[in-house]
C-alpha positions in Angstrom: 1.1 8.1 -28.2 1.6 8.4 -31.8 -1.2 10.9 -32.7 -0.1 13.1 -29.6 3.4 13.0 -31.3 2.4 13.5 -35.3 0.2 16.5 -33.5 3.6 18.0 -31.7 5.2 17.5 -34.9 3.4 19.4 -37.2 3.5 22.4 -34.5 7.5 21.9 -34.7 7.1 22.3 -38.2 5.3 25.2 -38.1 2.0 23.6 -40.0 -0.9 25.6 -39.7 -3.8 23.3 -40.4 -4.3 20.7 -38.2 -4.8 17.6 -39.8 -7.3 14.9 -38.8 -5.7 11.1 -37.7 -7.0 7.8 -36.7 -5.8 4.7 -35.7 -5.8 1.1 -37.3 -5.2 -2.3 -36.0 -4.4 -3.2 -31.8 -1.2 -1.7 -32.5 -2.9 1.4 -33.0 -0.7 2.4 -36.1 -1.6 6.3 -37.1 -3.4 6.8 -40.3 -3.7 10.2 -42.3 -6.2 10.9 -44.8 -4.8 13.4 -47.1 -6.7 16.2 -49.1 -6.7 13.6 -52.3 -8.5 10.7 -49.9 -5.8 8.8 -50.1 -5.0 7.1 -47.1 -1.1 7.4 -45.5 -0.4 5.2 -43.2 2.5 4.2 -40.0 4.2 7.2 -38.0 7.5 7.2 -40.3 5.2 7.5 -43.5 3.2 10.2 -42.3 5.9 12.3 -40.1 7.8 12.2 -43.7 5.0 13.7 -45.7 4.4 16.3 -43.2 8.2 17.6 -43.5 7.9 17.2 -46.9 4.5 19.3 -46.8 6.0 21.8 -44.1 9.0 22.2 -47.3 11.5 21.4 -44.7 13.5 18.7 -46.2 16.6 19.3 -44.4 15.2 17.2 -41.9 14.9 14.0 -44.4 19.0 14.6 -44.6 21.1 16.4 -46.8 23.0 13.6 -49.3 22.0 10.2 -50.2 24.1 8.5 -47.1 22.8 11.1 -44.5 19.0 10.2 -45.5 19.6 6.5 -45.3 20.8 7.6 -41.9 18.1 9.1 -41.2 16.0 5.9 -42.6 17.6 3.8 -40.7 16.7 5.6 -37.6 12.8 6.0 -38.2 13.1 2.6 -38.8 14.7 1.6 -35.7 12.3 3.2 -33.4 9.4 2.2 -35.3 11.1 -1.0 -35.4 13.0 -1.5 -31.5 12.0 0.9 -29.5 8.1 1.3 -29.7 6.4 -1.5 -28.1 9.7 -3.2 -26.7 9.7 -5.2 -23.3 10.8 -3.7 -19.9 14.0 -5.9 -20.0 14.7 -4.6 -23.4 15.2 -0.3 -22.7 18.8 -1.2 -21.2 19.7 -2.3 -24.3 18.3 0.1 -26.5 19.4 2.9 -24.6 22.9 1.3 -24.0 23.0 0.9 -28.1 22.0 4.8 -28.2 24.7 5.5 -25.6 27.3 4.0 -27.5 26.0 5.2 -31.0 26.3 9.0 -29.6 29.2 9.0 -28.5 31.0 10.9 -31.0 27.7 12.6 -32.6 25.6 15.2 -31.6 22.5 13.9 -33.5 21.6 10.6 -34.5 22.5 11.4 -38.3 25.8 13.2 -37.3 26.1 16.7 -37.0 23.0 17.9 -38.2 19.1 17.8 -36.2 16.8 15.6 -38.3 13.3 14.2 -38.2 14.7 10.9 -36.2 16.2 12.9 -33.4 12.4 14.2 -32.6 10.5 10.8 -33.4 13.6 9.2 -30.9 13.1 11.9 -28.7 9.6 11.5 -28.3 9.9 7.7 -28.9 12.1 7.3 -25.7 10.6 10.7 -23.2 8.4 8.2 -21.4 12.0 6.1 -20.2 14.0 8.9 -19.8 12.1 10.9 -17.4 12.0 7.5 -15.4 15.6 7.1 -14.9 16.9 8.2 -11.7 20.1 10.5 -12.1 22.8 7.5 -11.8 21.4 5.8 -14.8 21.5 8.8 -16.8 24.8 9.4 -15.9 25.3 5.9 -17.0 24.4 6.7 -20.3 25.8 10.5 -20.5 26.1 10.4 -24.5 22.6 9.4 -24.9 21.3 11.8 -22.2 23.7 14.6 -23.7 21.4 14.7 -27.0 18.3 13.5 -25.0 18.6 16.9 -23.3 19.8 18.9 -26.4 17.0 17.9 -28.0 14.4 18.5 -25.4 15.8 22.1 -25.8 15.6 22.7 -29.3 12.9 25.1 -30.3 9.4 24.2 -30.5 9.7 19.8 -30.4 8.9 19.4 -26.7 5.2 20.8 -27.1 2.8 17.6 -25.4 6.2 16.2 -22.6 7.0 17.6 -19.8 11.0 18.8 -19.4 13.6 16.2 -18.1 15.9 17.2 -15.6 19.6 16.6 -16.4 22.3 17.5 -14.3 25.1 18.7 -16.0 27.6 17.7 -13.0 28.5 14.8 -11.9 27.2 13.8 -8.5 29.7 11.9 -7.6 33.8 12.5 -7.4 36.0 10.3 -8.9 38.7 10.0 -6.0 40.8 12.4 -6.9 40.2 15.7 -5.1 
């Protein structure tokens, strides 16, 4: 999944030279050679150098904190979410759930490179759940389908289909 996802990335970023990947290891961990033949290696390292080569490094976060942040989430779905168990995605997205519920991204307020590598870290869940567990976990469906609508990141994943109202009442009519 990884090489589909570095390949929507640098069409998000508005890259216009392909570049050519492999894989390494039975984890299949993405490798770039770059023009100098040097060799970068893992998703966060390489999705990094191509926002830094796209000169978008809003992305990477704005202050010292915010791109710790923004660590810290690359991290966590390099980390947690790819390759966890079955029995683990509750928790994860339970742990999203909760993190989101006062922020609109995963860094705060502002759309970073861990709120695509998420997004595209968690699609294959999300379009999975049936609409009661998304209501379930509204915060973390709220920026799943936020960013499934920003401009130019879903490219290789099919749309997810939220409903904005809630099937069911609460009682009180």
């Amino acid at each position: 999944m990884s090489l589909k996802e570095l390949s929507s990335l640098e069409k998000a970023l508005g890259l216009k030279k392909p570049n050519k990947y492999s894989t390494q290891g039975d984890r299949k961990v993405p490798v770039l050679q770059t023009i100098n033949g040097q060799a970068l290696v893992g998703l966060v390292t390489i999705a990094t150098h191509l926002v830094q080569e796209a000169k978008r490094p809003e992305l990477l976060g704005g202050s010292a904190e915010h791109k710790a942040v923004v660590q810290q989430w690359l991290e966590y779905r390099v980390t947690k979410v790819d390759g966890c168990h079955k029995e683990d995605i509750k928790t994860i997205l339970k742990d999203l759930n909760s993190y989101l519920e006062d922020k609109v991204y995963l860094a705060g307020n502002q759309f970073t490179l861990a709120d695509t590598l998420m997004y595209y870290g968690i699609h294959h869940v999300i379009v999975d759940l049936a609409v009661q567990e998304k209501e379930k976990y509204m915060n973390m469906t709220r920026w799943f389908d936020h960013v499934q609508h920003y401009p130019s990141v879903r490219h290789h994943l099919p749309p997810v289909v939220v409903l904005r109202n809630r099937v069911y009442t609460s009682g009180h009519h």
